[in-house]
C-alpha positions as CSV (number, residue, x, y, z in Angstrom):
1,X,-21.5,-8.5,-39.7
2,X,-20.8,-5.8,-36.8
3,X,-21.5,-2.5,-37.3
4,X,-17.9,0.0,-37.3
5,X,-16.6,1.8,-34.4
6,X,-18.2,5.1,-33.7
7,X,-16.2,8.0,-32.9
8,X,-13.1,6.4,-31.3
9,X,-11.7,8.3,-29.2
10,X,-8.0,7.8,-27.2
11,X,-7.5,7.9,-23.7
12,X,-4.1,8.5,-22.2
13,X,-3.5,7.4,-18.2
14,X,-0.3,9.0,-16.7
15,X,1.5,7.2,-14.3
16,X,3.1,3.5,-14.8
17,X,2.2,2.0,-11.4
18,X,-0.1,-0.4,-10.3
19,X,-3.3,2.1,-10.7
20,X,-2.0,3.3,-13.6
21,X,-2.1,0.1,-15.1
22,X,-5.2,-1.1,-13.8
23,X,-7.0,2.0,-15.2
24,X,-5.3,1.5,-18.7
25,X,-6.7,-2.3,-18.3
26,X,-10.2,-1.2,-17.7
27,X,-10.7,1.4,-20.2
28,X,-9.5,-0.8,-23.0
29,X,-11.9,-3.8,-21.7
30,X,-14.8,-0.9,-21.2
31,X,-13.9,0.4,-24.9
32,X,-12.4,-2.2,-27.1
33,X,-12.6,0.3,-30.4
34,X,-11.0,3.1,-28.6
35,X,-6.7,3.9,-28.1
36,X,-5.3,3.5,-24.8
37,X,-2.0,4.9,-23.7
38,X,0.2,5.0,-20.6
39,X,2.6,7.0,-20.3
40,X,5.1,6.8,-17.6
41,X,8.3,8.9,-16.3
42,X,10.5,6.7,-15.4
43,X,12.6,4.2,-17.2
44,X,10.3,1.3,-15.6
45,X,6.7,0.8,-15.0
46,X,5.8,-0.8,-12.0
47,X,8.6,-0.6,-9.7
48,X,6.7,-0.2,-6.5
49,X,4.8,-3.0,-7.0
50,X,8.1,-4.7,-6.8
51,X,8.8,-4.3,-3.4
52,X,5.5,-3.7,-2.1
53,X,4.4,-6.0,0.7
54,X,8.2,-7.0,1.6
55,X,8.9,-8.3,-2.1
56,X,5.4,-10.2,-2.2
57,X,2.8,-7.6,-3.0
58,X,0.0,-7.5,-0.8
59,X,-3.1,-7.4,-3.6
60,X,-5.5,-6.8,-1.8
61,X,-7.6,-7.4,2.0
62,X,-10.1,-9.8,2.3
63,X,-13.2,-7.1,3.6
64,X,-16.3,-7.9,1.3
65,X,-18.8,-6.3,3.3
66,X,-18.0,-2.2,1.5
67,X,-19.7,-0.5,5.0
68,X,-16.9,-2.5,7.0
69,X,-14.4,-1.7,4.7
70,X,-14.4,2.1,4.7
71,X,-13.8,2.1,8.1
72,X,-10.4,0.6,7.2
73,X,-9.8,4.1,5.4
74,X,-8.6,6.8,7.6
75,X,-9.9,9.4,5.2
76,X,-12.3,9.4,2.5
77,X,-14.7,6.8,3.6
78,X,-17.6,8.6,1.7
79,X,-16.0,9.1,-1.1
80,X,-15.3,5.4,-1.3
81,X,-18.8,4.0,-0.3
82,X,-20.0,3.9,-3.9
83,X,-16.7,2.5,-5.5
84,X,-17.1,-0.3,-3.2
85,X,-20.0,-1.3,-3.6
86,X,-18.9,-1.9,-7.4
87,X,-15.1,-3.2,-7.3
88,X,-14.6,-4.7,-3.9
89,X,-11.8,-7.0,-2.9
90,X,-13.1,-10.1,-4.0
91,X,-13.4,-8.5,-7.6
92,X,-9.9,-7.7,-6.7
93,X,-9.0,-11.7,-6.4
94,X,-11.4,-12.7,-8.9
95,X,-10.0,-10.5,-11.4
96,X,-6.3,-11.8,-10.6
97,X,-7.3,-15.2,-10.4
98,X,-9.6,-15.5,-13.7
99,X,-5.9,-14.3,-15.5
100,X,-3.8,-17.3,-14.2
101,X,-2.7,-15.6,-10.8
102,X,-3.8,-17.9,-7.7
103,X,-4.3,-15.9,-4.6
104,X,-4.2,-16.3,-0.7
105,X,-5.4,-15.4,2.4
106,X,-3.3,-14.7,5.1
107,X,-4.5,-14.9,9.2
108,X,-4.4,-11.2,9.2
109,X,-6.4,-11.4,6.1
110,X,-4.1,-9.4,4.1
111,X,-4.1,-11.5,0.6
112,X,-0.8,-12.5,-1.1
113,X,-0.1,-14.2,-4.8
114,X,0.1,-17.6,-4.0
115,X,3.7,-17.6,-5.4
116,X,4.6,-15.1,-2.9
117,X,6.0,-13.2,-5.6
118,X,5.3,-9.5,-6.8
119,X,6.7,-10.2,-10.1
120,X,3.8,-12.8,-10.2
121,X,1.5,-9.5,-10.2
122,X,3.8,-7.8,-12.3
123,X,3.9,-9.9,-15.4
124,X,0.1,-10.3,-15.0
125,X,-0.6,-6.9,-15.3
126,X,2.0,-6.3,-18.3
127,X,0.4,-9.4,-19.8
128,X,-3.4,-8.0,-19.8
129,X,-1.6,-4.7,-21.3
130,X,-0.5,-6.3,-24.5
131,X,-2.9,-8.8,-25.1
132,X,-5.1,-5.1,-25.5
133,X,-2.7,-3.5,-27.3
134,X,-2.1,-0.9,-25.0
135,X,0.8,1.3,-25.3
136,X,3.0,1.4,-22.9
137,X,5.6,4.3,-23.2
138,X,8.9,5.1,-20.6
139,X,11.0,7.7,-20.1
140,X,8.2,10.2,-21.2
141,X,8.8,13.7,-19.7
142,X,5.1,15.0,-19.1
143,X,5.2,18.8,-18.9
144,X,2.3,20.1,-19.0
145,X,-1.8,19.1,-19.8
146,X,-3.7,21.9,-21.6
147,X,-8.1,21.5,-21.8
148,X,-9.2,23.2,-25.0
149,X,-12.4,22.9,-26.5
150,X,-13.1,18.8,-26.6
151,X,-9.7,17.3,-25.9
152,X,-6.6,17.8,-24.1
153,X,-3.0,18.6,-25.6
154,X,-0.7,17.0,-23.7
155,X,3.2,18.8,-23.8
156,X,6.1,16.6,-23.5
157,X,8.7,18.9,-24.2
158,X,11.2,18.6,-27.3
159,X,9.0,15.1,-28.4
160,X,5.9,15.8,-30.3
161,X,3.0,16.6,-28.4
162,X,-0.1,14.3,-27.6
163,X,-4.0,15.2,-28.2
164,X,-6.5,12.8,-26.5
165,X,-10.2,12.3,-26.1
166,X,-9.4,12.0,-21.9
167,X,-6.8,12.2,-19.6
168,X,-6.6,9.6,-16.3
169,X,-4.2,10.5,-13.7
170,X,-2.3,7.7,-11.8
171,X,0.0,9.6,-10.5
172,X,0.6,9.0,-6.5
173,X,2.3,11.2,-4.3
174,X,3.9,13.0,-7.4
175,X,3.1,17.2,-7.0
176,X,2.9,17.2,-10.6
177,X,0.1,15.5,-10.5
178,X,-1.6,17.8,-8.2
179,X,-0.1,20.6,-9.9
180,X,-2.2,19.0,-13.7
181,X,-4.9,18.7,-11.1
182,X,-5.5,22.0,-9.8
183,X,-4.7,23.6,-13.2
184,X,-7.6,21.6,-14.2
185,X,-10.4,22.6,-12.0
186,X,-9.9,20.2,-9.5
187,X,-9.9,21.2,-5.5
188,X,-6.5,19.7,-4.2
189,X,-6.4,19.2,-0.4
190,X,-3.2,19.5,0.9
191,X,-1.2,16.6,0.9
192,X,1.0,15.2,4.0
193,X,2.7,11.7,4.1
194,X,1.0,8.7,5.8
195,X,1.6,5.1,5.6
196,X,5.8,5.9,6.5
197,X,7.9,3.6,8.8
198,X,8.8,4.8,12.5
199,X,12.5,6.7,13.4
200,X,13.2,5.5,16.9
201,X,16.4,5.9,18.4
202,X,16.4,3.3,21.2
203,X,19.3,1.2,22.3
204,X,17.2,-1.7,23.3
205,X,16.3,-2.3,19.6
206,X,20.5,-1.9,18.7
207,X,21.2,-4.9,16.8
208,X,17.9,-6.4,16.4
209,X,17.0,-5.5,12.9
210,X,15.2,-7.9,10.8
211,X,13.4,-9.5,14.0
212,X,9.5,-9.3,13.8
213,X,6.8,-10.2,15.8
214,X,3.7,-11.3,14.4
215,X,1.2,-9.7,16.9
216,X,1.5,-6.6,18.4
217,X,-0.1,-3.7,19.7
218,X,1.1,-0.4,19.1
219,X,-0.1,2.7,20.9
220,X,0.5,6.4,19.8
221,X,0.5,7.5,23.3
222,X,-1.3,11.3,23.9
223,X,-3.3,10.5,20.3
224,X,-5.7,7.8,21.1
225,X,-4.5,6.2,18.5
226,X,-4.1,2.0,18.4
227,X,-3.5,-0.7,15.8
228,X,-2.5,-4.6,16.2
229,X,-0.4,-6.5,14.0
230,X,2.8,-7.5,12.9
231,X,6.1,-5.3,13.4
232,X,9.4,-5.4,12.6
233,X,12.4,-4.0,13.7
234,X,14.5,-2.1,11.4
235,X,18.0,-0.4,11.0
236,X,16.1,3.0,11.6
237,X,13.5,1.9,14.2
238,X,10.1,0.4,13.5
239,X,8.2,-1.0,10.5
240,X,5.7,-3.5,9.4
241,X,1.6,-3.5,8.9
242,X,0.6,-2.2,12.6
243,X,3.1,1.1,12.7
244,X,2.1,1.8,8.7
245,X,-1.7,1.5,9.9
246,X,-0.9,4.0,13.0
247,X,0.8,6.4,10.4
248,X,-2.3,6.4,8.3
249,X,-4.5,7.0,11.1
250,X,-2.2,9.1,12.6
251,X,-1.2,11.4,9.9
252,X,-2.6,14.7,10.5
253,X,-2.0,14.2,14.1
254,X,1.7,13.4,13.2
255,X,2.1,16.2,11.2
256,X,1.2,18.9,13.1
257,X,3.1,17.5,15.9
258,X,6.3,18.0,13.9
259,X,6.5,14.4,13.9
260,X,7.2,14.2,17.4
261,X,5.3,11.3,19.1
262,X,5.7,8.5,21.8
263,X,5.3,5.0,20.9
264,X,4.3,2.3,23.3
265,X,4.6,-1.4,21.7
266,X,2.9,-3.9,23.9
267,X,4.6,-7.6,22.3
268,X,2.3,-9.7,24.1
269,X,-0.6,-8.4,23.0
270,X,-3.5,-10.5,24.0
271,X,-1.1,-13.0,25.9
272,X,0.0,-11.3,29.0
273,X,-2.2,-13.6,31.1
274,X,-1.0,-16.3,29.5
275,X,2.4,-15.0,29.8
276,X,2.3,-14.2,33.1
277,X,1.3,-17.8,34.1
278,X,3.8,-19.4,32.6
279,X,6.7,-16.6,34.2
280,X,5.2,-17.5,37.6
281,X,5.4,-21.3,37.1
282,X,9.1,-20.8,36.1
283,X,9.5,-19.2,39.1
284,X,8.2,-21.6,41.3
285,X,10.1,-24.5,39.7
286,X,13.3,-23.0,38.8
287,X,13.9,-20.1,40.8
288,X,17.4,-19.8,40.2
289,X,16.9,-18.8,36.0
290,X,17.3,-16.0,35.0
291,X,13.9,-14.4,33.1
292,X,16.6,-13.2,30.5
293,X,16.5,-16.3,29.6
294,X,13.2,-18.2,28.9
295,X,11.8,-18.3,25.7
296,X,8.9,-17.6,23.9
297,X,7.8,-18.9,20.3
298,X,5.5,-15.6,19.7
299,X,9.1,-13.9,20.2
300,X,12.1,-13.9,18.9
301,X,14.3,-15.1,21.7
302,X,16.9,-12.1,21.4
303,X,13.8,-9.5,21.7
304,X,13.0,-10.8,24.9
305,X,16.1,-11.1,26.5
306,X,16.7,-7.5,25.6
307,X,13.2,-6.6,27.2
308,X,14.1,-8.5,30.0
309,X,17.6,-7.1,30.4
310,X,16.2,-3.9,30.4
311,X,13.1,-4.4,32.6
């Protein structure tokens, strides 16, 4: 016979995203006897995982060595040496991949469902939730998070309020979160975005949206800042993994430059000898094309001839 519970306590996590979840997940695995509750704003948990990685959720990176990957981290490498050396990223795919979800890894070593489907991650997630009876509540209007003695009183308005044993918040980029946060004790540093998309007005890149290169280097010129990888062009301007990285990096730097920078995208990347070879064997056997015209498979033919209508 087993022994009963002692002193059960409940845990609420606030916030219905993907950390949200995950921290719900692992408190009821780490405490079988206790309650576990999510509580989320919206009318719909897990929306961003939705469209995260283009509609096929990027899970995860495939850095196992923790020293290596805090340098990935433009801030708060520190803070995340310890973490890492606990829950890495192949605990990430194991985890995933011992609950029925297959994963992949990509040449850039970003790792992908092998469904190429967020809602893959999704139902996983939601799945692991009910099989331990965690509830899961929407359309909760969180006001305010009161500490007395041994608990926290949590005030959701008009609807009855909620007392708990502890109190995880999953909250993003929400200020109320760092509002609960501050009012708790906690030293907030002052946030500023990062990982955003690039507004470039630049009529070379008129009519080219969708069109993305796989490899490409991308230079915040004045900032010293550099990342290589894939970019695509957008209705606005710029997007994909290698201008999100140079926003990360770049974020402070950003910031106080009122968001004023010059970009310099270098498409080749590592083939500009190779390139260059193969425009100067055009040349000598046909001399009469235009450059406008050639093709490469690394990119998309109307990028180029726009590049080399403008060049």
């Amino acid at each position: 016979m087993t022994s009963p519970a002692k002193d059960p306590k409940h845990v609420v996590v606030v916030g219905g995203g993907a950390a949200g979840f995950f921290a719900a997940i692992a408190a009821a695995e780490a405490h079988p006897d206790w309650e576990v509750s999510l509580l989320e704003r919206s009318a719909r948990v897990l929306s961003k995982v939705l469209i995260s990685g283009g509609g096929r959720c990027n899970v995860t990176n495939a850095c196992y060595d923790p020293k290596e990957l805090i340098t990935h981290y433009p801030r708060g490498a520190d803070a995340l040496r310890g973490p890492f050396h606990k829950f890495q990223p192949r605990d990430t795919m194991e985890w995933f991949e011992s609950r029925g979800v297959p994963v992949k890894t990509e040449e850039d070593l970003r790792v992908f469902p092998k469904s190429d489907q967020s809602q893959t991650i999704i139902d996983c997630l939601e799945k692991e939730a009910a099989h331990l009876k965690i509830a899961v509540r929407t359309n909760v209007l969180l006001q305010t998070i009161q500490k007395e003695k041994k608990s926290f009183v949590l005030g959701l308005g008009k609807a009855e309020p909620i007392t708990c044993d502890h109190v995880i918040l999953a909250t993003g980029s929400s200020p109320l979160g760092w509002a609960w946060a501050k009012a708790l004790g906690h030293k907030i540093i002052p946030p500023i975005p990062s990982l955003f998309t690039f507004a470039i007005e630049d009529p070379r890149l008129k009519e080219l949206e969708g069109l993305s290169v796989a490899k490409a280097t991308c230079t915040l010129d004045g900032l010293r800042l550099k990342q290589t990888g894939a970019v695509l062009i957008t209705h606005w301007g710029l997007s994909g993994p290698a201008i999100l990285k140079l926003s990360a990096w770049g974020a402070r730097e950003l910031h106080n430059n009122a968001y004023k920078a010059k970009v310099t995208i270098n498409w080749m990347n590592d083939r500009e000898e190779a390139v260059l070879k193969h425009l100067i064997a055009r040349k000598d056997g046909h001399p009469r094309n235009l450059l406008a015209t050639d093709n490469f498979k690394e990119i998309p033919r109307r990028l180029w001839s726009r590049m080399a209508d403008a060049a």
